[in-house]
Rosetta silent file (secondary structure, phi, psi, omega in degrees, C-alpha in Angstrom):
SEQUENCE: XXXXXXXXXXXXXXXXXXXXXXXXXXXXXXXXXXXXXXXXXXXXXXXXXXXXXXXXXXXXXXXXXXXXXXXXXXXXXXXXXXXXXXXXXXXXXXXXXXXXXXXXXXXXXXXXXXXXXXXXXXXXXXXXXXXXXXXXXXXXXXXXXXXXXXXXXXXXXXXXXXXXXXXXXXXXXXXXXXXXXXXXXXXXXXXXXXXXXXXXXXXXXXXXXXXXXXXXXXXXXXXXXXXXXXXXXXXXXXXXXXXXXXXXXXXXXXXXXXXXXXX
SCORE:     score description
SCORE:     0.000 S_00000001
   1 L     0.000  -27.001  168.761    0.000    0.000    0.000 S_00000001
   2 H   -77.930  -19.708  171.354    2.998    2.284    0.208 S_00000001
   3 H   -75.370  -20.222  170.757    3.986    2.137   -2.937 S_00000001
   4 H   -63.225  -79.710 -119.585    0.353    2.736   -4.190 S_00000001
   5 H   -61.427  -55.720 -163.744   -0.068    5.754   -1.826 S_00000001
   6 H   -31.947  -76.943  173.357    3.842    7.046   -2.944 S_00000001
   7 L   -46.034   12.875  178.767    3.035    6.347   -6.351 S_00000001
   8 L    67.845   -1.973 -173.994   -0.297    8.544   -6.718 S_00000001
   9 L  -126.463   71.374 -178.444   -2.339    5.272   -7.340 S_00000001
  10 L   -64.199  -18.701  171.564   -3.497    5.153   -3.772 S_00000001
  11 L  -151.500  177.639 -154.074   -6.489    2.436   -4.239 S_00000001
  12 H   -81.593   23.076  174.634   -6.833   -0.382   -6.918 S_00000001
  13 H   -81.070  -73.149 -175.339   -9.073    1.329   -9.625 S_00000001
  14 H   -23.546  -51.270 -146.547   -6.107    3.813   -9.946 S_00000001
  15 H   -80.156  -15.400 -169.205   -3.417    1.625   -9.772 S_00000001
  16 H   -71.180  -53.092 -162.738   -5.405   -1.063  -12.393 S_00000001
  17 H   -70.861  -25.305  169.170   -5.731    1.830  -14.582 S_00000001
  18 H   -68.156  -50.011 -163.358   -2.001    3.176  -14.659 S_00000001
  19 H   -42.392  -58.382 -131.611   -0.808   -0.687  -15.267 S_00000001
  20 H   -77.186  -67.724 -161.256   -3.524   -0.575  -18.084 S_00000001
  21 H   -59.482  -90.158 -148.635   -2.585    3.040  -19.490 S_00000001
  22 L   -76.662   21.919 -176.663    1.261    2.109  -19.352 S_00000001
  23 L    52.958  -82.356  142.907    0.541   -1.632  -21.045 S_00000001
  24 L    78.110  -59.052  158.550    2.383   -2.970  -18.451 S_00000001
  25 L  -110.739  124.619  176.198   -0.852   -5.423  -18.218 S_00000001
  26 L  -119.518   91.559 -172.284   -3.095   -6.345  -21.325 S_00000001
  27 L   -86.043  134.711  166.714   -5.710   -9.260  -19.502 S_00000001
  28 L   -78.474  143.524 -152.479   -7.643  -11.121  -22.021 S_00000001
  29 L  -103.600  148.493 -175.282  -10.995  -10.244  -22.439 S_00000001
  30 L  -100.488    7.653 -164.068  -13.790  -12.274  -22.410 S_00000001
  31 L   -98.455  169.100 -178.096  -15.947   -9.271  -23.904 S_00000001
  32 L   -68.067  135.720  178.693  -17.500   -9.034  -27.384 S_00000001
  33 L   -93.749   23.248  161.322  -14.397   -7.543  -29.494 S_00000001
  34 L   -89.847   15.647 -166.919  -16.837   -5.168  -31.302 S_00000001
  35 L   -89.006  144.605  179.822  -17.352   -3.241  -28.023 S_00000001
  36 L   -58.212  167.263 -164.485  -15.950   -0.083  -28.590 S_00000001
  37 H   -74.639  -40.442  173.993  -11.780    0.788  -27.356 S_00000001
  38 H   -29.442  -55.160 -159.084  -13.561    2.849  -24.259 S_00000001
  39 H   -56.239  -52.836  178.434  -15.693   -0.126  -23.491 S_00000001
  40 H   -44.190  -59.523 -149.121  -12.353   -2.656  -23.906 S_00000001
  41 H   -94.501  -26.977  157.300  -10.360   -0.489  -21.458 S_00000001
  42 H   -54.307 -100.205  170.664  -13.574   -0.429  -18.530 S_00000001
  43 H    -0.826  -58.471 -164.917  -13.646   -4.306  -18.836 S_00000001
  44 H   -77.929  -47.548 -176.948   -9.804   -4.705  -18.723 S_00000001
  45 H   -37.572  -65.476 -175.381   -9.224   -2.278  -15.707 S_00000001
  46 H   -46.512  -20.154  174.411  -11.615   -4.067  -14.241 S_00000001
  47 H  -102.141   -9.310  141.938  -10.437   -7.116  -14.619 S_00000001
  48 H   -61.937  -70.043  165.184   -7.081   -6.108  -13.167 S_00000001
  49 H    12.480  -78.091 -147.234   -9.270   -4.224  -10.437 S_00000001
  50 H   -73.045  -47.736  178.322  -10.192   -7.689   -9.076 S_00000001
  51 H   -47.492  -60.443  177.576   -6.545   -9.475   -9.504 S_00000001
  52 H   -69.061  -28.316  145.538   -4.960   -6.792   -7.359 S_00000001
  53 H   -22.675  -60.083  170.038   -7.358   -7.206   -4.707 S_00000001
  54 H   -48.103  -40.023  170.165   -6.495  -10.449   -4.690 S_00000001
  55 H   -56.881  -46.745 -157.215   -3.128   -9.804   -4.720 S_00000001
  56 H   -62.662  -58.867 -163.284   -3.438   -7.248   -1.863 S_00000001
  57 H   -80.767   -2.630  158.321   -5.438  -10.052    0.601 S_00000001
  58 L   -46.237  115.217 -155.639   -3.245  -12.659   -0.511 S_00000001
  59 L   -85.352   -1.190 -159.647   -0.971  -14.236    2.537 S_00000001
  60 L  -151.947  144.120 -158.722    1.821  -15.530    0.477 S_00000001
  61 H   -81.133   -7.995 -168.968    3.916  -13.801   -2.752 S_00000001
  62 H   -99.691   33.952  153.360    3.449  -17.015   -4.308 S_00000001
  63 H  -146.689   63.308  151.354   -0.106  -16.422   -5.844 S_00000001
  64 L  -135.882  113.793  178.761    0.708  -13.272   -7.332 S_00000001
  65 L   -61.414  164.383 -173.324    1.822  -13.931  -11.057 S_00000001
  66 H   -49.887  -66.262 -178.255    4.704  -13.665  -12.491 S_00000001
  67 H   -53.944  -40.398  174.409    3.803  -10.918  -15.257 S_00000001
  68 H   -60.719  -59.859 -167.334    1.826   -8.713  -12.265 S_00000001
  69 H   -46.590  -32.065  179.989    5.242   -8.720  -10.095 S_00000001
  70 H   -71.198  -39.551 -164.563    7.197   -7.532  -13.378 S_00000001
  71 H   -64.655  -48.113 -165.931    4.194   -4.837  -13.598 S_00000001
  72 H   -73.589  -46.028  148.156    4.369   -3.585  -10.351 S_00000001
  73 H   -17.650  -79.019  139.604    8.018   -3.170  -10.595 S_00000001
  74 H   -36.863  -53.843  160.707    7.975   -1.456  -13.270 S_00000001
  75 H   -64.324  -54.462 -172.179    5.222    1.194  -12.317 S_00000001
  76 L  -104.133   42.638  158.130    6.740    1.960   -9.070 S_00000001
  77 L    44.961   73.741  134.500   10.521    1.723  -10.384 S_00000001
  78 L  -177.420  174.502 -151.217   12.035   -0.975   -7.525 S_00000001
  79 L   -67.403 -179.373 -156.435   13.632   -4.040   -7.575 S_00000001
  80 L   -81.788  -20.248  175.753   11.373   -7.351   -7.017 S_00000001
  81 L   -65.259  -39.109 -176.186   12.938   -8.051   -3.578 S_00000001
  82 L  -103.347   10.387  147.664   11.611   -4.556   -1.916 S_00000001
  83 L   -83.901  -37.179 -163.038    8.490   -5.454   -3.612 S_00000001
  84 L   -90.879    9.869  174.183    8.197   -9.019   -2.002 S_00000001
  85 L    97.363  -16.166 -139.666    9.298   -7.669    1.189 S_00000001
  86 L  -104.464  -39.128  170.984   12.703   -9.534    1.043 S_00000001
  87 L  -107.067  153.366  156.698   14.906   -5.782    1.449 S_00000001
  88 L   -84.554  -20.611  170.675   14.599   -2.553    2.727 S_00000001
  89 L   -58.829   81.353  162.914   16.737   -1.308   -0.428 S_00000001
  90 L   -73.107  -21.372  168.363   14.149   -0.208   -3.354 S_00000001
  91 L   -63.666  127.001  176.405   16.521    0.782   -5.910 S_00000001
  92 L   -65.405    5.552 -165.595   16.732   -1.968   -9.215 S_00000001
  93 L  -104.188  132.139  169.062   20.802   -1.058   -9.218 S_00000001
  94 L   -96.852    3.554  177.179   22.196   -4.276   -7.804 S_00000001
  95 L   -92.480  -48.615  164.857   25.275   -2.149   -7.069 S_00000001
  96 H   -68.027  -85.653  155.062   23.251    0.027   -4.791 S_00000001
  97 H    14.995  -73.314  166.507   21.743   -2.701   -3.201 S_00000001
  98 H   -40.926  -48.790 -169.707   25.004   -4.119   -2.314 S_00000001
  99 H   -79.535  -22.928  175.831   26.711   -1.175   -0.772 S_00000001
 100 H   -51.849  -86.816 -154.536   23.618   -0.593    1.202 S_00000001
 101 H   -55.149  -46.569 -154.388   23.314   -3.830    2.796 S_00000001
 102 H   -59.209  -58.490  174.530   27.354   -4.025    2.896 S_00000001
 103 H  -106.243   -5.672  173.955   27.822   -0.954    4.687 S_00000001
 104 L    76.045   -4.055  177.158   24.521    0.108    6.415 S_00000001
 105 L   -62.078  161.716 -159.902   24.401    3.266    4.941 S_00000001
 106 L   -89.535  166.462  175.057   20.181    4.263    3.739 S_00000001
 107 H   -68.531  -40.673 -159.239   19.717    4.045    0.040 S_00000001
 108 H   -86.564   -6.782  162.270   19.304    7.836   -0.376 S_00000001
 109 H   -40.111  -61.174 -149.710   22.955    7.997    1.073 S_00000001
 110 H   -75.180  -48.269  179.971   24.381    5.911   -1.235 S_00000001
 111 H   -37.706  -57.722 -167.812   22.462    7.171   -4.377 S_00000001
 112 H   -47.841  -28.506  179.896   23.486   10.833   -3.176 S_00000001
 113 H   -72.445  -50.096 -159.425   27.239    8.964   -3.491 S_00000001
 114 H   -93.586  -30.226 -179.032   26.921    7.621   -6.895 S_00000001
 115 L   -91.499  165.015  169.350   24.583    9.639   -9.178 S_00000001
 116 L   -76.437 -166.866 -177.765   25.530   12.816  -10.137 S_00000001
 117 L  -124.408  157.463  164.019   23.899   16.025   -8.353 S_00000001
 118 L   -75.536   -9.393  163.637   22.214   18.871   -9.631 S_00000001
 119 L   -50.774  135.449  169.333   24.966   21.335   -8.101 S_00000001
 120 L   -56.625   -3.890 -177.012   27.449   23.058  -10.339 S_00000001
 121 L   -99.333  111.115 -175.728   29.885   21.161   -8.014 S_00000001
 122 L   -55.068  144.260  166.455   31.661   18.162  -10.156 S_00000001
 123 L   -34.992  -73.407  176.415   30.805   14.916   -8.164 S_00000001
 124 H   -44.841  -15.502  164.848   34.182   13.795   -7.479 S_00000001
 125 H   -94.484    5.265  165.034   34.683   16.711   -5.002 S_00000001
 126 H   -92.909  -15.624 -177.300   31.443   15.498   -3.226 S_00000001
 127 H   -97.769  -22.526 -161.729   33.256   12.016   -3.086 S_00000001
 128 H   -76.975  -79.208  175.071   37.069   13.672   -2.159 S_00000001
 129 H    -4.884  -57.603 -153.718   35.161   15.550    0.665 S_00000001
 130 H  -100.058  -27.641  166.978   33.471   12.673    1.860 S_00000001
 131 H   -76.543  -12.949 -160.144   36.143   10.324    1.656 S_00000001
 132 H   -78.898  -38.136  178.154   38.720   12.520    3.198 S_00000001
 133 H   -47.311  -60.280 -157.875   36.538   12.613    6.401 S_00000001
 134 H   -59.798  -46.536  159.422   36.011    9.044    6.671 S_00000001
 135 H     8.375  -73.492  173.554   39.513    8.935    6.522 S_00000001
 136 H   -53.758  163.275  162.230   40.013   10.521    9.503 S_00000001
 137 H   -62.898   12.120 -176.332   39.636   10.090   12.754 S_00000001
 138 H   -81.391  -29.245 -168.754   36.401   11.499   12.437 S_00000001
 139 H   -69.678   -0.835  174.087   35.173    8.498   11.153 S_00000001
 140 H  -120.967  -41.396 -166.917   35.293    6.903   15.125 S_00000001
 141 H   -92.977  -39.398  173.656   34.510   10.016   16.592 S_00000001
 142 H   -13.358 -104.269  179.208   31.972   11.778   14.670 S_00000001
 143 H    -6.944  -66.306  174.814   29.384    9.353   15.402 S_00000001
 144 H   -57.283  -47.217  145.519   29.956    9.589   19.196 S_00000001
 145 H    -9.593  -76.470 -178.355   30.151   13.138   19.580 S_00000001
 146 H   -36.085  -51.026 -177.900   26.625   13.231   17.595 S_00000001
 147 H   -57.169  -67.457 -167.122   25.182   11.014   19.970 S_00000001
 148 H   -41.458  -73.124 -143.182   26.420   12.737   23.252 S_00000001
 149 H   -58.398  -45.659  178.907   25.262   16.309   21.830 S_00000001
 150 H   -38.232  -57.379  177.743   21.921   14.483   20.763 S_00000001
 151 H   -73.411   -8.137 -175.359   21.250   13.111   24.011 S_00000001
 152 H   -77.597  -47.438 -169.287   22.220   16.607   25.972 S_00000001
 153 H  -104.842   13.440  166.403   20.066   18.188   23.888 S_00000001
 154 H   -77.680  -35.943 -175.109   16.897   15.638   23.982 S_00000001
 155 H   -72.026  -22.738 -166.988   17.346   15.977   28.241 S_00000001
 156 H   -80.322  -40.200  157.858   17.402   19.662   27.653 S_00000001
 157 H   -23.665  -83.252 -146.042   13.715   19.105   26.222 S_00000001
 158 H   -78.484  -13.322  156.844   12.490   17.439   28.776 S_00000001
 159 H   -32.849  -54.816 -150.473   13.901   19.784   30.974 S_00000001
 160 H   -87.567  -21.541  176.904   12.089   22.796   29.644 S_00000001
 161 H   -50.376  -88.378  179.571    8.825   20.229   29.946 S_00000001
 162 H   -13.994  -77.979  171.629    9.348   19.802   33.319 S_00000001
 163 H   -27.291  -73.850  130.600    9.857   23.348   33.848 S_00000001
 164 H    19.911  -68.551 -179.501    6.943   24.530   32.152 S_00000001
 165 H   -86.256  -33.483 -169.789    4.462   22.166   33.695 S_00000001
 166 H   -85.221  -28.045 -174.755    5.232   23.593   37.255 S_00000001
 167 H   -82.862  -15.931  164.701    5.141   27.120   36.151 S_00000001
 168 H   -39.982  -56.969  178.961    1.507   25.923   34.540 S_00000001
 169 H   -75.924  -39.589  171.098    0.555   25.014   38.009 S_00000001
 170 H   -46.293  -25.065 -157.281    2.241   28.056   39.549 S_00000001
 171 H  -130.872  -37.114  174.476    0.160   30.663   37.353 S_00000001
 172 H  -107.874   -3.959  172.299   -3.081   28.706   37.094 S_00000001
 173 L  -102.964  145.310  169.476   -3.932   26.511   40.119 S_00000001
 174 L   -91.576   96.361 -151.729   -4.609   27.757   43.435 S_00000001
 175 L   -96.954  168.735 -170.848   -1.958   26.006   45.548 S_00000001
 176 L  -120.887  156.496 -179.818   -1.446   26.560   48.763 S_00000001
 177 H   -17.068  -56.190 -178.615    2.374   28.306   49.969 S_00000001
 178 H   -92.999    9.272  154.142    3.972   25.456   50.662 S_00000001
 179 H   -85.448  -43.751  151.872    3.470   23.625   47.659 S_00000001
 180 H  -176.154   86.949  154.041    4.693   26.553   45.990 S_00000001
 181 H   -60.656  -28.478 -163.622    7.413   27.561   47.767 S_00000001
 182 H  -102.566  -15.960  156.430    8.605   23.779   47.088 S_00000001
 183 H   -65.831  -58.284  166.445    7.601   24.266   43.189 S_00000001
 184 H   -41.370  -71.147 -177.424   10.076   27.532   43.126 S_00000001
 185 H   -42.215  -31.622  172.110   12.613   24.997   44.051 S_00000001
 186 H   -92.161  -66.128  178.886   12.238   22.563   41.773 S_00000001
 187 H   -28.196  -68.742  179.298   12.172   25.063   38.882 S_00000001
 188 H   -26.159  -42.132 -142.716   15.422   26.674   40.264 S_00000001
 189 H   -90.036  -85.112  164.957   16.870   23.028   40.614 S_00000001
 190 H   -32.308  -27.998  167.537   15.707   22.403   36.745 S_00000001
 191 H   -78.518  -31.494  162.288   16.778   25.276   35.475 S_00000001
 192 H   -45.653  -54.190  162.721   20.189   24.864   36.752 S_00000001
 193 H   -27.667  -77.619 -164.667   20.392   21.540   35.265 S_00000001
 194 H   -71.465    4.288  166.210   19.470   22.616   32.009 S_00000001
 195 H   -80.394  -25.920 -164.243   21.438   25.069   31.602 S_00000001
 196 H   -80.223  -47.919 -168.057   24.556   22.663   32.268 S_00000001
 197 H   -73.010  -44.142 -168.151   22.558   20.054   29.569 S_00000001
 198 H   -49.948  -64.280 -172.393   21.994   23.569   27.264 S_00000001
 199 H   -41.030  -45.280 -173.671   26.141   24.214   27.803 S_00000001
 200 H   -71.880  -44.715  175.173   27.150   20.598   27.589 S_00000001
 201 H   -74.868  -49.065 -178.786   25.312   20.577   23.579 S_00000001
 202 H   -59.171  -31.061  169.808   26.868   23.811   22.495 S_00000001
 203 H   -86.403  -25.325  163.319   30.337   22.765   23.441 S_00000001
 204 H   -20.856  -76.960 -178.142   29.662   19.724   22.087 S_00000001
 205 H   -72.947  -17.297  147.652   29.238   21.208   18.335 S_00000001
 206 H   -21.045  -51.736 -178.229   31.577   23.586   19.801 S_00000001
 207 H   -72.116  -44.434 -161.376   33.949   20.146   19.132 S_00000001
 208 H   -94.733   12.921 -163.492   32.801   18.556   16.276 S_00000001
 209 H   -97.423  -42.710  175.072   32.724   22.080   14.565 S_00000001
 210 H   -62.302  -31.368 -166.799   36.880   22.270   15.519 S_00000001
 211 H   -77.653  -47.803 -174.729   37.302   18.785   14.664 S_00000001
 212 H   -44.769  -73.064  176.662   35.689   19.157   11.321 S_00000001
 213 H   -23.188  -76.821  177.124   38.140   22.321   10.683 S_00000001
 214 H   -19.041  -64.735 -172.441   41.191   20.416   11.785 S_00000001
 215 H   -76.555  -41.455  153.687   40.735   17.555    8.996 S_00000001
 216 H   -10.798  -71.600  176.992   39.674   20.190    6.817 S_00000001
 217 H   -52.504  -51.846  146.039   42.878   22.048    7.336 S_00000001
 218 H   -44.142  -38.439  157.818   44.869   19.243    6.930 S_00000001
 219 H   -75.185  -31.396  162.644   43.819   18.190    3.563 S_00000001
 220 H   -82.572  -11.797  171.499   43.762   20.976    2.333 S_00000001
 221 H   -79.438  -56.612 -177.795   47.830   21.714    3.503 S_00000001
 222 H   -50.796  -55.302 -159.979   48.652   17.993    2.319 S_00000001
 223 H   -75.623  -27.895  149.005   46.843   18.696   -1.397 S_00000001
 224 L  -118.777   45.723 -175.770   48.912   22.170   -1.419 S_00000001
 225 L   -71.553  -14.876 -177.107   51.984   21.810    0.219 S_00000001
 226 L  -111.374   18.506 -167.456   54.214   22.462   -3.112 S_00000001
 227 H   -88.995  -34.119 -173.946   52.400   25.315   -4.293 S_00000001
 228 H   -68.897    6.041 -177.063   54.349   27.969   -2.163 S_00000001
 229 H  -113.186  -38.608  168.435   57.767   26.281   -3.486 S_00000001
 230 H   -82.397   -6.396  172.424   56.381   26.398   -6.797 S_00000001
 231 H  -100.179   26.523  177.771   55.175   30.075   -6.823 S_00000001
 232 H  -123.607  -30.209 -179.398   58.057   31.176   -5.451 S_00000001
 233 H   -73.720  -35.309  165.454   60.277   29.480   -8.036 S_00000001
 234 H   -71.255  -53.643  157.576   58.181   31.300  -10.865 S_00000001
 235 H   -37.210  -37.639  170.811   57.761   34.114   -9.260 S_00000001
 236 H   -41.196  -59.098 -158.130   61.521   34.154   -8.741 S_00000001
 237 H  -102.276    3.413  178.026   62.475   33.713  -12.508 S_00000001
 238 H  -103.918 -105.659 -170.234   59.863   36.513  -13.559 S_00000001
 239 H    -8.429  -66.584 -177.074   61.320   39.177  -10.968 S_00000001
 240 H   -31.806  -72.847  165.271   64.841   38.165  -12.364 S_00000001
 241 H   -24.929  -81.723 -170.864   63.642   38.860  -16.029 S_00000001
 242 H   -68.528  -11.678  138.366   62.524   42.239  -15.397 S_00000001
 243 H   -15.182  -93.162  164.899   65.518   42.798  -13.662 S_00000001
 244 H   -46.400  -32.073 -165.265   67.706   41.876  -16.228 S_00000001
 245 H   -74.214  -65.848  156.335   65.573   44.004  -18.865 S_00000001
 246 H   -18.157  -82.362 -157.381   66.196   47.526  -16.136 S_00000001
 247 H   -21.704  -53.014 -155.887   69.722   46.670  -16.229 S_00000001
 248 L  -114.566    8.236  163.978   70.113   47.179  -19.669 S_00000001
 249 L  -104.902  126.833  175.218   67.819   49.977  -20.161 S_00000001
 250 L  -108.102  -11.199  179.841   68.670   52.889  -18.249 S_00000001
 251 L   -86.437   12.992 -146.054   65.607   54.800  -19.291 S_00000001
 252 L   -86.369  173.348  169.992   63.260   51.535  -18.290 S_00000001
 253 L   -79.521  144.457  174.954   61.155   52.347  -15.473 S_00000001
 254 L   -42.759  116.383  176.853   62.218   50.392  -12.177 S_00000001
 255 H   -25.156  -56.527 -173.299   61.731   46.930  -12.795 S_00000001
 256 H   -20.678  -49.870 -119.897   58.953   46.556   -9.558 S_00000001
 257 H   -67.064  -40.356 -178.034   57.000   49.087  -11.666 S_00000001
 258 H   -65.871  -20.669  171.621   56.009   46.224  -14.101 S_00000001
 259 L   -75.143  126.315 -171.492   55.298   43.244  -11.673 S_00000001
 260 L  -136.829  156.968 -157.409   52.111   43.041  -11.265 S_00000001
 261 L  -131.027  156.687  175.789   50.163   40.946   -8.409 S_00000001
 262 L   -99.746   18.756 -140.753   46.609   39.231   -7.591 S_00000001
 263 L   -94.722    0.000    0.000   47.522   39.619   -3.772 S_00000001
């Protein structure tokens, strides 16, 4: 049924009628074949109609034909395995499939890996990026980090619930002093907390924002470590040149005058 509702053909008239519309299914008709093509195409839906019912209350994959399983496939584009239930992996790439199950990453991960993007940014510097991290030591730490800040800032929630609910009763029940005088306390007490759980998430991304930077920083100083040895050696042999050219001019303008920089 999710692939109906996903697929806009949310109950079986629809979905009998896309199969029908996109040939996908042609059931042989038992009608007179002088009935008009309108007539043909009521009759045939219909006579899908009732098969996919069947299909639908059917307990077992093995009384749904062969030619429907290719159909259904085919209308909602995935492989025959995440139709029968057998994957969580809906893509028909048996390459995506693999790295999914292989590595545990979601489908729309991997896809996001492999196809190109609609960004003006060539792919391969969405894969260098992504590879350089795992690389790293990020690839053990990340993950934890994420977690910690996650839970700091799900307790930080329930904090301000807590918090909240007593000032609820404080401003709309009629309590009597020492319930709350003993409410004021527990707010105080909760608020203290959370600010420590509030503190505790912020340095958190505080970390994994420095960490990021770090490997950043690093990759990019490995991938240009020879350019300041090679702009200095060109630069070098230019200066010289206009040097020489002064030298031997006496009316030239000071060499400098001619060097010219993107700085």
């Amino acid at each position: 049924m999710g692939l109906m509702r996903i697929s806009g053909n949310d109950s079986t008239p629809k979905l009998a009628a896309a199969l029908y519309d996109a040939k996908l299914i042609t059931p042989k008709s038992t009608k007179n074949l002088e009935e008009s093509e309108s007539y043909q195409r009521v009759d045939a839906i219909e006579s899908i109609k009732k098969m996919i019912t069947k299909h639908l209350h059917s307990e077992s994959e093995k009384n749904v034909q062969g030619e429907y399983i290719i159909a259904y496939c085919t209308l909602f584009n995935c492989s025959t395995d995440y139709l029968l239930g057998f994957t969580d992996v809906k893509s028909r790439d048996i390459d995506v499939r693999q790295i999914c199950e292989k590595t545990g990453l979601s489908e729309n991960a991997v896809l996001r890996l492999v196809n190109d993007t609609d960004s003006e940014i060539p792919i391969e510097y969405y894969r260098e990026c992504w590879s350089s991290l795992m690389e790293s030591d990020l690839f053990d730490s990340l993950p934890g980090d994420f977690i910690s800040a996650d839970r700091e800032y799900i307790d930080s929630k329930c904090l301000d619930g807590k918090i909240r609910s007593r000032l609820w009763i404080l401003d709309n029940q009629n309590i009597d002093q020492i319930t709350a005088l003993m409410l004021d306390s527990q707010i105080q007490t909760l608020q203290n907390s959370n600010r420590r759980r509030k503190s505790a998430f912020y340095g958190m991304l505080a970390k994994i924002t420095r960490d990021i930077s770090n490997v950043y920083e690093g990759v990019v100083a490995s991938r240009c470590s020879h350019l300041e040895e090679q702009t200095f050696f060109e630069e070098k042999q230019v200066l010289l040149e206009y040097a020489k050219v002064g030298n031997e001019n006496d009316n030239e303008k000071p060499f400098l005058w001619h060097v010219t920089s993107d700085v």
